[in-house]
LOLUMVO-558026 format. One record per residue (C-alpha): residue in one letter; x, y, z. Coordinates in steps of 0.001 Angstrom, whole numbers, padded with zeros to 6 digits, always signed. Layout:
residues N
AXYZ...
end
This chain:
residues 316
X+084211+092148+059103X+084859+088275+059877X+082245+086208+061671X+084355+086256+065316X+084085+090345+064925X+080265+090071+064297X+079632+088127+067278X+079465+084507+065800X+080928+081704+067772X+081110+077962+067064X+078135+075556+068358X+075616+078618+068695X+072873+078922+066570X+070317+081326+065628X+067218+082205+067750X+065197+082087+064979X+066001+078468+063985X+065921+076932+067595X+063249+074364+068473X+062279+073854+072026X+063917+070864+073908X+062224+067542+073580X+060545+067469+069792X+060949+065650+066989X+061621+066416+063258X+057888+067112+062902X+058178+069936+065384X+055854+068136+067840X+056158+066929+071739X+058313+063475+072010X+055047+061900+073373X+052983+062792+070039X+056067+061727+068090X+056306+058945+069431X+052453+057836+068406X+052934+059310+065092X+055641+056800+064491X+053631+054164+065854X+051052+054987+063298X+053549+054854+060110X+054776+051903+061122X+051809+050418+061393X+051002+051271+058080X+054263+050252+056349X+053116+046902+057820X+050355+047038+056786X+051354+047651+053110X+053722+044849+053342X+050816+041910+054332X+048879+043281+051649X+052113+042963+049530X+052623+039328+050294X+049145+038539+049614X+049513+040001+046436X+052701+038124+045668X+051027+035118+046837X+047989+035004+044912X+049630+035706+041623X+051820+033222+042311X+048720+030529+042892X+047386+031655+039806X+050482+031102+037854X+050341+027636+039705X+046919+026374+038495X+047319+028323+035363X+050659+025617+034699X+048179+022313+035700X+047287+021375+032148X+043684+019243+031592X+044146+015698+030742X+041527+015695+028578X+042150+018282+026620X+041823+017627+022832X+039948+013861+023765X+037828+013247+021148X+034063+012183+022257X+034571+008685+022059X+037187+008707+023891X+035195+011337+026457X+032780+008605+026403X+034626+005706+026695X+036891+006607+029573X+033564+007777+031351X+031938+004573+031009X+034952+002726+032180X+035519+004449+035554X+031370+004046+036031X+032225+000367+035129X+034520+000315+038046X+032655+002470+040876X+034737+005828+040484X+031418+007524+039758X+033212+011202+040590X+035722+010503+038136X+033175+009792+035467X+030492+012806+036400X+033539+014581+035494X+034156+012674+032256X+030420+013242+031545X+029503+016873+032262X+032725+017283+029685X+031575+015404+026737X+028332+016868+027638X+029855+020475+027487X+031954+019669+024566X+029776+017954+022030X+026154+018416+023842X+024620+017246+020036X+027235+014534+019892X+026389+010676+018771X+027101+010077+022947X+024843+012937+024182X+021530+010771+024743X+023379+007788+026634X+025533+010752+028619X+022575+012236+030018X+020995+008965+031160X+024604+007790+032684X+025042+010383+034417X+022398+010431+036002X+023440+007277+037096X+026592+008354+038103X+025172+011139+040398X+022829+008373+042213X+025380+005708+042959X+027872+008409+044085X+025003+009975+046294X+023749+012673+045096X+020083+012398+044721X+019104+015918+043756X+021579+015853+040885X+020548+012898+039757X+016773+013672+039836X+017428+016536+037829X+019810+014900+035202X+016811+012385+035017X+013706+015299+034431X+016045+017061+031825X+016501+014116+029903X+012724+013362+029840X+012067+016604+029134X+014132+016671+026228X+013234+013747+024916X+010093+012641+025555X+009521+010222+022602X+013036+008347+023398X+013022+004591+023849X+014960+005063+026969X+012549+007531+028781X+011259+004624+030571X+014780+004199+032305X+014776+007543+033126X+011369+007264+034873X+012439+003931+036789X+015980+005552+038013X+013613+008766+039433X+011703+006272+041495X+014590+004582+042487X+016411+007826+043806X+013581+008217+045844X+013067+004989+047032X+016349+005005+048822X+016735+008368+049265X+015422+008606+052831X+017860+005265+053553X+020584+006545+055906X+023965+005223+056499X+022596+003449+059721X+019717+002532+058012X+021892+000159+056024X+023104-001956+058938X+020398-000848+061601X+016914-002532+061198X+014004+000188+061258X+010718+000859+060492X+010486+002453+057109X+006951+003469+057471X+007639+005475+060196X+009795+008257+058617X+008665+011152+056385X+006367+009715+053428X+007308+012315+051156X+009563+010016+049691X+007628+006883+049730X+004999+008893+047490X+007141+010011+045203X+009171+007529+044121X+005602+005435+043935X+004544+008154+041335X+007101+007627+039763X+007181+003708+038974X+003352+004466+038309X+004889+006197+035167X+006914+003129+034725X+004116+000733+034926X+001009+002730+033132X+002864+004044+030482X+005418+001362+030044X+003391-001885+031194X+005780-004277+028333X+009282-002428+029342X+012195-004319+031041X+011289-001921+034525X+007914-002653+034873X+007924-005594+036681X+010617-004669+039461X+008455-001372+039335X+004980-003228+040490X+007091-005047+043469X+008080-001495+044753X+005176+000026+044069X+003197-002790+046352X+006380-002538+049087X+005633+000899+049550X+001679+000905+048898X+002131-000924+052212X+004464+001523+053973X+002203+003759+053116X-000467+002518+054580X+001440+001698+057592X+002054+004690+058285X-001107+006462+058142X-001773+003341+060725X+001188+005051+063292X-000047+008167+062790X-003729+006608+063850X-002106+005100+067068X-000031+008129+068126X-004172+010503+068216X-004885+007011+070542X-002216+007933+072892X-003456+011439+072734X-007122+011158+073340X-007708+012834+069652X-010174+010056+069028X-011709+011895+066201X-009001+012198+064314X-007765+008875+065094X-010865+007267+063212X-010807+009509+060553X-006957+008376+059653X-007592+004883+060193X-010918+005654+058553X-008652+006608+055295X-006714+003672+055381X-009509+001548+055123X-010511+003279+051999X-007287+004220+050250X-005640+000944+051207X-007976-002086+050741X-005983-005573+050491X-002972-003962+052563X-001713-006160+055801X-002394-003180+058296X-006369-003219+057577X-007031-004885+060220X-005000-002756+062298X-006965+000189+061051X-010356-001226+062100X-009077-001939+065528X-008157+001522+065722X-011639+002451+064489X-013346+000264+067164X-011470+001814+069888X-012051+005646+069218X-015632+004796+068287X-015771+002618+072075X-014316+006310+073094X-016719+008390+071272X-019295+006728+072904X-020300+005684+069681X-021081+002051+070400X-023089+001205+067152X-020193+002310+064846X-017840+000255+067189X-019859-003069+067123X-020277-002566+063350X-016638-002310+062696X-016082-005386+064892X-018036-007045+062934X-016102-006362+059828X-013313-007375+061424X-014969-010774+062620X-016241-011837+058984X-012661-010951+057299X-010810-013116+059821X-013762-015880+059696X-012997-015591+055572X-009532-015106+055746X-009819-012332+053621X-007459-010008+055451X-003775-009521+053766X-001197-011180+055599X+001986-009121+056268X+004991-010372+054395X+006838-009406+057349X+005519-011656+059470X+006664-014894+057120X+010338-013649+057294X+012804-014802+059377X+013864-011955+061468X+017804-012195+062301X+018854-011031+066075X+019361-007248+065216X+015964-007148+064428X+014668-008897+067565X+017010-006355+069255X+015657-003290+067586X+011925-004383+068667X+013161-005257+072302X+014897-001559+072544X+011541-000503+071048X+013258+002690+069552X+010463+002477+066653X+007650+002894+068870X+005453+006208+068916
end
């Protein structure tokens, strides 16, 4: 029997194999097939981007992997001497990076003592104080007994003596004593190393001039901090800072300054006797001349700073 006698006829199909109207290859509604296929897509996306990145990264690697170090098989001295000539000419980066490679490289090297002090160097004139600081304390730490420990001492205190010196600071006139003295009292530390330990040393004597420049910031400070209880009625602890001046800073220009502050929150104390006492000091040192004068006061003060005190943007 042939397939027209058995009841076959072209374009039917079996019962059995017939989907219902509307669905997809998965066998599910168009609107479900529709998501599904948003979903693969999606995900063949998907695999692409990460694809690319792949691609991409290797391809960076193989990039830096090609860039070839310039100093590579420098002997120290010429480590060194390539160091010291861009320090010479005020590419401190460039030589940090010459440094921190001889130091890597031969750290027992003929160089390695002068490396550790220049680059300490190198991290303070290219502004980095905390590096520098530390490349300082290692090197005293390692060698104590070294003739140059001294510089290491001096270039600690003067880290810190500019280290709270702004970018205005340099062209703006202000008030050093009236920022944070943290600072101020370390870097005095500091070239009190250089000066007790090292009184004959090439540093010593710059070190007592910055010592007594910020002995008096010091003291003027404690002074500000005096005035600003005035304005705020804390009388008591307005004489007992100026009160500490007076006894931590003897032969400074603001002692005078302190006792006035002393006579005042004694006057507001009700505390007359201390008041009229402490006048009197103050009457006998100016009769004597014995106060300090202020160095400040014998300099001639260009407009900026006439400005600046006009403004009065140092005030309390």
């Amino acid at each position: 029997m042939n397939l027209a006698e058995a009841g076959w006829q072209p374009g039917t199909v079996d019962a059995s194999d017939a989907r219902p109207a509307g669905t997809g290859c998965c066998g599910v509604s168009s609107r479900e097939n529709r998501a599904a296929c948003r979903t693969a897509g999606r995900l063949r996306w998907a695999r692409l981007v990460l694809l690319a990145i792949a691609v991409s990264l290797l391809g960076g690697c193989a990039i830096f992997g090609d860039q070839e170090d310039e100093t590579k098989g420098w002997s120290q001295q010429k480590l060194y001497n390539e160091a010291s000539a861009e320090l010479r000419a005020g590419s401190y980066q460039k030589a940090v990076e010459y440094y921190e490679k001889l130091q890597s490289r031969y750290p027992f090297g003929k160089y390695a003592h002068q490396a550790q002090l220049d680059i300490a160097y190198a991290y303070y004139r290219s502004e980095e104080p905390a590096s520098a600081i530390a490349a300082a304390d290692r090197f005293i730490r390692l060698h104590p007994q070294h003739p140059a420990v001294v510089y290491a001492h001096y270039l600690k205190g003067l880290v810190n003596f500019n280290s709270n010196l702004g970018m205005i600071s340099r062209f703006v006139p202000t008030d050093d004593s009236q920022r944070d003295p943290g600072a101020a009292l370390r870097s005095y530390k500091d070239f009190e190393v250089v000066v007790n330990e090292f009184p004959d040393s090439d540093y010593a004597e710059d070190a007592r001039k910055r010592m007594l420049y910020l002995r008096n910031n010091l003291a003027r400070h404690e002074v500000h901090v005096a005035r600003y209880y005035l304005k705020r009625g804390a009388w008591v602890a307005a004489a007992n800072r100026a009160s500490y001046v007076v006894e931590n800073y003897q032969r400074t220009p603001v002692l005078k300054e302190a006792l006035e502050v002393m006579v005042e929150a004694y006057t507001r104390l009700g505390m007359q006797d201390l008041a009229d006492d402490t006048q009197r000091v103050i009457t006998f040192n100016e009769n004597t001349g014995a106060f300090a004068p202020d160095p400040r006061d014998a300099e001639d003060q260009s407009w900026t700073y006439e400005v600046w005190d006009f403004i009065g943007l140092d005030e309390d």
